[in-house]
C-alpha angles and dihedrals in degrees: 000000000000097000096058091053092055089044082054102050094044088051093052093110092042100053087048094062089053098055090055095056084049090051088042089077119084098229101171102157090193101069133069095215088061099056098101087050084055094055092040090051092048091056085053087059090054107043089051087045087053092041092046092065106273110139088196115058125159147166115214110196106222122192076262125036128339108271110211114216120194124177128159107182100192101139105058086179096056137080117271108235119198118205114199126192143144134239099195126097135201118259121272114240139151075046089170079072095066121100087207133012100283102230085046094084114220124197104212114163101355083302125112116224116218150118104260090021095126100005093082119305095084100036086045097049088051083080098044095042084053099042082057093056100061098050086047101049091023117032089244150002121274108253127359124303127204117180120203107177122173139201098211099064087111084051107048105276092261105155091040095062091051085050096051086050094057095036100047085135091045098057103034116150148182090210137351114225102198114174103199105119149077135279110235087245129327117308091012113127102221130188110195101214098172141031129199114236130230138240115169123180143177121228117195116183111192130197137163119009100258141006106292132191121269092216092047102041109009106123090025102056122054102250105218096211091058089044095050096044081057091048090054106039084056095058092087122039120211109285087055094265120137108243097214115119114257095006090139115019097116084034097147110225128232107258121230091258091056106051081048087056088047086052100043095056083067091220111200108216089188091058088041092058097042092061092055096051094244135126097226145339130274138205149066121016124232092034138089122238091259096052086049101057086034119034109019131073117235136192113219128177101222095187144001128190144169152111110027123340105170137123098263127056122271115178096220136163104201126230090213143359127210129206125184109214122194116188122194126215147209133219111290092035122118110209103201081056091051094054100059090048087055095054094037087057089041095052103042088047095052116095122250087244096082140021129254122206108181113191128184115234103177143353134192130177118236112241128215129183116195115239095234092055108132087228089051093047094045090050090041086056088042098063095034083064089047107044093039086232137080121281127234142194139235145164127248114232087202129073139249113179098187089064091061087047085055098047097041095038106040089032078222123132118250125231117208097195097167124181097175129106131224094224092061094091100243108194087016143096114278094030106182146172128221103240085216097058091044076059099048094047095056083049099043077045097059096031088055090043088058094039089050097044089069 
C-alpha cells in the first residue's frame, strides 16, 4: 500500500493535467448543439478507463446519451466495488458571469476553475486516477472494479435507469462508491450516509371560465389566487407541521448514534442564518436546524402564478392559479403514496366554487446506509488515513434518485464520499474544485479500496 501512496503523490501534477483536458470538453447534456461534445467526452472516459488498467471497456449508445462501462475481475476471492459517476455538466449560462471562459480550466488559489470541476468531472476521475495507481505500484487493485459512468446525471438520469434495469448481472456489486457530494466543511472527512426523497407536484385551481373584471365580478365569483393562497397557508399549522393526513406515519427516527453525530458537528444556527441573510430561522418544533434539513420531511411551495403579474396596473380577476409543491422525504416515505395523500388533503380542502387538478411532475425515494455497514466503516476508516482526522457523518437534505435504483436494485449499499464544497458554486458561474481535495480523494479512493478488500 505504500507503495501506491507514494505512485499517487508523485503523480499530483500529473493528474492534475488530465483533469483539465477532461474539463476542457463541453459535455452539456442539455443542449442539441453539444451532442457531439457528449459523445467526444464519453470516448475520453473510455480511453483513461482503458488506460487506467481496465481490460473491459465499453460504450453502450442509450436513446440519451452514451453510457461508458469498465470492469477488470482479477481477484475472484475479493468484493466487487462499483464506482458510479457522471460526465455530463450543466449548461453555462449566464456565461458574462464567468471570470474565464468556463471549458478553458484556470488554477487560482490551489483551486481549478471549470464547469463540471467539482459536478462531477473532478470528484469521478479520483477513482479512476486511484485505481491506476494500483495497477501501476501493485500490479493490481485489491479486490474487483467495475465503472459505470453516465452523460444524463443534469437530466434525470433517465436512460441510465432503463440500463440498470436490463444489465442487473452485469453490474452486480458488493458496494457503489459514488463521489458527488459535499465535505461537511473544509478538511472535514465526511461520509453522506442518507438522502431525502422527492415528491413534486402542480396544483392548478380553476374558476370561472375567462379572465373577468374585478370591478364587475369581484365578491360574486371565487377568485383562484385567493383560493389557492388559503389552500397553501393551511399546509402547515402552527407549530411547522404539515396538516395532511398521514404525512408522517412511516417517518424513520433519528437513532441515538445519530443525534450524538448531529451534536457532535457543533453546528452554529446563528452563523447559519447570517450567511443567508435571515434573522432567524424558521421550521418544525420540537427539532434542531440540522434534524430539519436531515432527518424531517417538509412541504415547501417553489413557485405561484396567475392573473396578471406586469408592471402596470390591470384590474383581473383570473380564471386559474397554478402552484408548484415539492415535498421532501425521509427515510420510510414513499413518495408516489404521499402524493396521493397530498391530492386527496388539497382537494377535499378546496371550496366547491372552483376546480382542483393536482399532477405529479417528478418523485424520487429517500435513501438511507446503516453506520455499521462493513462498506461505510471501510470507507470511514478510508478518509480518516487519508485526512489525517476523524470522519464523520452526516445526512443530505437534497435528493439523488440514482443512489435509491442502485440500493434497491443491486441490493448493494451506497457510499457518498464527497469531496466537493458547497461553496464551490455547482450549477454556477465560476464552478471550481479544491485541488486538495481532488488529492485527498485519490488517496481516501485507494485507502477505502484496500479497507474494504479485506
Amino acid at each position: 500500500m505504500d507503495e501506491v501512496i507514494k505512485h499517487i503523490k508523485e503523480n499530483r501534477n500529473n493528474y492534475v493535467e488530465e483533469l483539465k483536458e477532461f474539463l476542457r470538453i463541453p459535455s452539456i447534456s442539455t443542449l442539441p448543439e453539444n451532442k457531439k461534445d457528449m459523445i467526444n467526452c464519453a470516448n475520453f472516459v473510455s480511453q483513461k478507463l482503458k488506460e487506467a488498467g481496465m481490460n473491459r471497456v465499453e460504450i453502450f449508445q442509450t436513446e440519451g446519451h452514451p453510457i461508458v462501462y469498465g470492469e477488470w475481475l482479477g481477484a475472484p476471492s475479493k468484493p466487487t466495488l462499483l464506482i458510479y459517476g457522471h460526465y455530463d455538466v450543466q449548461p453555462v449560462d449566464p456565461i458574462e458571469l464567468w471570470d474565464n471562459p468556463p471549458f478553458e480550466p484556470v488554477i487560482k488559489d490551489d483551486k481549478i476553475y471549470a464547469r463540471g470541476a467539482t459536478d462531477d468531472k473532478g470528484q469521478m476521475f479520483m477513482h479512476v486516477k486511484s485505481v491506476e495507481a494500483f495497477f501501476k505500484a501493485a500490479g493490481s487493485p485489491p479486490l474487483n472494479i467495475k465503472f459505470l459512468i453516465e452523460g444524463e446525471e443534469e437530466i434525470g438520469s433517465e436512460s441510465l435507469e432503463t440500463f440498470i434495469n436490463n444489465n442487473l448481472d452485469l453490474l452486480k456489486c458488493d458496494a457503489v462508491l459514488i463521489s458527488d457530494t459535499s465535505l461537511y466543511e473544509p478538511g472535514v472527512p465526511t461520509l453522506t450516509y442518507g438522502l431525502r426523497g422527492i415528491s413534486y407536484l402542480e396544483v392548478e385551481v380553476s374558476g370561472p371560465n375567462r379572465d373577468l373584471h374585478s370591478g364587475s365580478f369581484g365578491g360574486a365569483v371565487a377568485n383562484p389566487i385567493n383560493i389557492l393562497a388559503d389552500l397553501i397557508s393551511n399546509l402547515h399549522d402552527e407549530n411547522g407541521r404539515v396538516t395532511i393526513p398521514g404525512f408522517y406515519d412511516n417517518v424513520l427516527k433519528l437513532s441515538k448514534k445519530e443525534k450524538e453525530n448531529i451534536k457532535a458537528l457543533h453546528f452554529s444556527e446563528k452563523k447559519f442564518a447570517k450567511s443567508l441573510g435571515v434573522s432567524e430561522l424558521q421550521g418544525e418544533k420540537g427539532y434542531s436546524t440540522l434534524e430539519r434539513l436531515w432527518a424531517r420531511p417538509t412541504l415547501d411551495c417553489n413557485g405561484i402564478y396567475g392573473g396578471f403579474t406586469g408592471k402596470v396596473a390591470k384590474t383581473v380577476l383570473p380564471s386559474k392559479a397554478i402552484a408548484k409543491i415539492s415535498m421532501r422525504l425521509v427515510p420510510n416515505q414513499d413518495p408516489h403514496q404521499i402524493a396521493k395523500l397530498f391530492t386527496k388533503h388539497i382537494k377535499k380542502s378546496a371550496p366547491k366554487s372552483v376546480k382542483v387538478t393536482v399532477t405529479t411532475l417528478h418523485t424520487g425515494y429517500p435513501s438511507i446506509t446503516p453506520l455499521d455497514n462493513p462498506a461505510t466503516i471501510a470507507a470511514s476508516k478510508a478518509m480518516e488515513k487519508a485526512f489525517g482526522r476523524k470522519t464523520i457523518y452526516m445526512r443530505e437534505g437534497g435528493s439523488i434518485p440514482i443512489v435509491t435504483v442502485f440500493v434497491k436494485k443491486l441490493k448493494a449499499p451506497a457510499i457518498l464520499m464527497g469531496m466537493g464544497l458547497n461553496s464551490e458554486n455547482l450549477h454556477s458561474p465560476n464552478e471550481h474544485f479544491d485541488l486538495n481535495n481532488f488529492h485527498l480523494g485519490i488517496l481516501s479512493s485507494a485507502y477505502f479500496m484496500k479497507e474494504f478488500s479485506s
